[in-house]
C-alpha positions in Angstrom: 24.5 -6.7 8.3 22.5 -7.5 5.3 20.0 -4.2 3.4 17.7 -5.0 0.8 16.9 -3.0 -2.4 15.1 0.3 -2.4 15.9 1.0 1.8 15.8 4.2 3.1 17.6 5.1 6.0 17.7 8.4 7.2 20.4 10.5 8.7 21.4 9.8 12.1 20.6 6.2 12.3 22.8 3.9 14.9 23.4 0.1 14.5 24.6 -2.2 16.8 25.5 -5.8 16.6 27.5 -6.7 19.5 29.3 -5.2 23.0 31.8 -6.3 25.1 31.7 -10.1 26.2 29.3 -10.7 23.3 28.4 -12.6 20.2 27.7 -10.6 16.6 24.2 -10.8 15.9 23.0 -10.1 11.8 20.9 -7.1 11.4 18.6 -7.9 7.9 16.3 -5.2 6.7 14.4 -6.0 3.9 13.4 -4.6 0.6 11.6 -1.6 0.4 12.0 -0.7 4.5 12.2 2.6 6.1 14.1 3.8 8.7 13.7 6.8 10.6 16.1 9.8 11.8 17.7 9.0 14.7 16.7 5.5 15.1 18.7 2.5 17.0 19.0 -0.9 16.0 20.0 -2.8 18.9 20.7 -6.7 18.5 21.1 -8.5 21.5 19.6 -11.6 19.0 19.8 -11.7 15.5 17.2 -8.9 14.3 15.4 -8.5 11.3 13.2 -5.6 9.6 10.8 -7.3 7.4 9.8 -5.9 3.7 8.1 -2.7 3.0 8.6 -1.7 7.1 8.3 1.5 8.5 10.9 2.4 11.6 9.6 5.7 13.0 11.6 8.9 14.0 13.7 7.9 17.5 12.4 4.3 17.8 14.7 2.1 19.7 14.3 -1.2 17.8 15.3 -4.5 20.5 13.8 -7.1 18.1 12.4 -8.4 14.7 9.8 -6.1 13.0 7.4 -8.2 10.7 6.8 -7.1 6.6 4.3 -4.2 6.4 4.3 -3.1 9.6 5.3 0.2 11.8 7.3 0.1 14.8 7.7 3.5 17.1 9.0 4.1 20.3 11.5 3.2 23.2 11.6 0.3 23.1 9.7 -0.3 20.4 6.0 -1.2 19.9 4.5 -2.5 16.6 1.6 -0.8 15.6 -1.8 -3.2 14.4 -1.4 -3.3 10.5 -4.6 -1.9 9.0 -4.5 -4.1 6.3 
């Protein structure tokens, strides 16, 4: 597992990288993400949270989140970046 400078990640938070009868796969999270209470990281496949992300509250996250963009829900769904 591989965290950038300036993450957050709040309290509560699970990783998980492998399970029985499985490979590791690398969790990265980039500079400057944000991770919500209570949120999984899953990696079935290596996963990566881009820069500047936002993880929300109880999000389940199953796969890569791009840079500046907001993921909620289980699983999780990225929202449109209003860029």
């Amino acid at each position: 597992m591989e965290i950038g400078e300036n993450v957050t990640i709040s309290y509560g938070v699970y990783f998980a990288c492998h399970g029985k009868n499985q490979g590791h796969h690398k969790i990265t999270i980039q500079d400057g993400a944000y991770i919500g209470m209570r949120a999984s990281v899953i990696a079935r496949t290596d996963v990566e949270i881009g820069k500047n992300a936002i993880i929300g509250a109880q999000t389940l996250v199953n796969r890569s989140i791009p840079a500046n963009h907001t993921a909620v829900g289980i699983p999780c769904r990225i929202l449109p970046n209003k860029d």
